[in-house]
C-alpha positions in Angstrom: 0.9 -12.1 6.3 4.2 -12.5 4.1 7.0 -9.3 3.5 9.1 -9.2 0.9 11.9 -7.1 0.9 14.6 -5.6 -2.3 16.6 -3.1 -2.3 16.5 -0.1 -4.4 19.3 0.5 -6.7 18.6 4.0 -7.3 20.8 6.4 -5.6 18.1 9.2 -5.5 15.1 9.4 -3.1 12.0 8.6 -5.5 9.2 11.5 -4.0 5.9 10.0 -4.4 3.7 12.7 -4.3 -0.2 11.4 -3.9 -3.0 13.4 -5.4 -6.2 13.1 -3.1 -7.9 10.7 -6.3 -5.3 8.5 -6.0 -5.9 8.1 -1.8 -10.0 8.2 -2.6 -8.8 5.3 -5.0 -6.4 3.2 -1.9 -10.0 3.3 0.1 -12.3 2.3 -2.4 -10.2 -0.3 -3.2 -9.7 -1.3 0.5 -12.9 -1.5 1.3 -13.9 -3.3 -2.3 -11.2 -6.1 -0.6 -12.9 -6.5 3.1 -16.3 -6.5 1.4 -15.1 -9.7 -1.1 -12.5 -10.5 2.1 -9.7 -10.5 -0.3 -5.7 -9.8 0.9 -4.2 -6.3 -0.6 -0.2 -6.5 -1.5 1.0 -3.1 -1.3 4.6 -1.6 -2.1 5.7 0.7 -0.2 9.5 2.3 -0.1 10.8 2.3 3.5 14.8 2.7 4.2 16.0 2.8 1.0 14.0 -0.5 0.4 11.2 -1.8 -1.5 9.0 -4.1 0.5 6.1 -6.3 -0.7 3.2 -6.4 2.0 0.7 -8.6 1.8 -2.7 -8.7 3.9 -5.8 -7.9 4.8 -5.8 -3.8 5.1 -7.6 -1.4 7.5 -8.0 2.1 7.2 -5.8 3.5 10.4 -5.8 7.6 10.4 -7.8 9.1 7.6 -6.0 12.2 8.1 -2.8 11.1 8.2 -3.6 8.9 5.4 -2.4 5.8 6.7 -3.6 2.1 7.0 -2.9 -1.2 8.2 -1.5 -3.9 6.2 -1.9 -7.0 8.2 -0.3 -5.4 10.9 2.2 -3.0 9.7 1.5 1.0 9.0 1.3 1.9 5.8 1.9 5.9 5.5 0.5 7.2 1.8 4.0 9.0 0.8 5.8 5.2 1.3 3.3 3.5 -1.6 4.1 2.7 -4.3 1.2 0.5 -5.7 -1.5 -1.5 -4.2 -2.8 -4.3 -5.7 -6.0 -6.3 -4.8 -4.9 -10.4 -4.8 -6.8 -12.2 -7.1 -7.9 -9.6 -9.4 -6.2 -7.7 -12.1 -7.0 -4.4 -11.3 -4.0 -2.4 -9.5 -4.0 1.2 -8.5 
């Protein structure tokens, strides 16, 4: 698992607002990556920073829309992006 941390140079709070396609997508794509056993990187925006985290994902509370990244919670309103490693497509 690696984490990469920068911090954001905005002095507003970005609001990331999710549309429910957009968490259908995160799953699809999660479960595309344990199928294939391939590492997600996800960016999420936690305490004014942006952090890179990169491992292998598992879904963690439907309802509150949150999964694990390796093995840190990743709530839906902190992403960013999520990116599958070794494939071009990004979400």
């Amino acid at each position: 698992m690696m984490l990469e941390m920068k911090r954001f140079e905005h002095h507003d709070s970005p609001s990331f607002f999710l549309k429910s396609e957009t968490w259908d997508s995160y799953i699809r794509l999660i479960q595309e990556a344990n199928d294939y056993g391939r590492e997600l990187q996800v960016e999420v925006f936690v305490g004014g920073y942006v952090r890179k985290v990169t491992g292998h994902c598992v879904l963690f509370n439907e309802t509150l829309k949150t999964f694990l990244c390796g093995n840190i919670v990743v709530r839906y309103d902190e992403i960013i992006s999520v990116a599958c490693k070794g494939r071009d497509a990004d979400v």
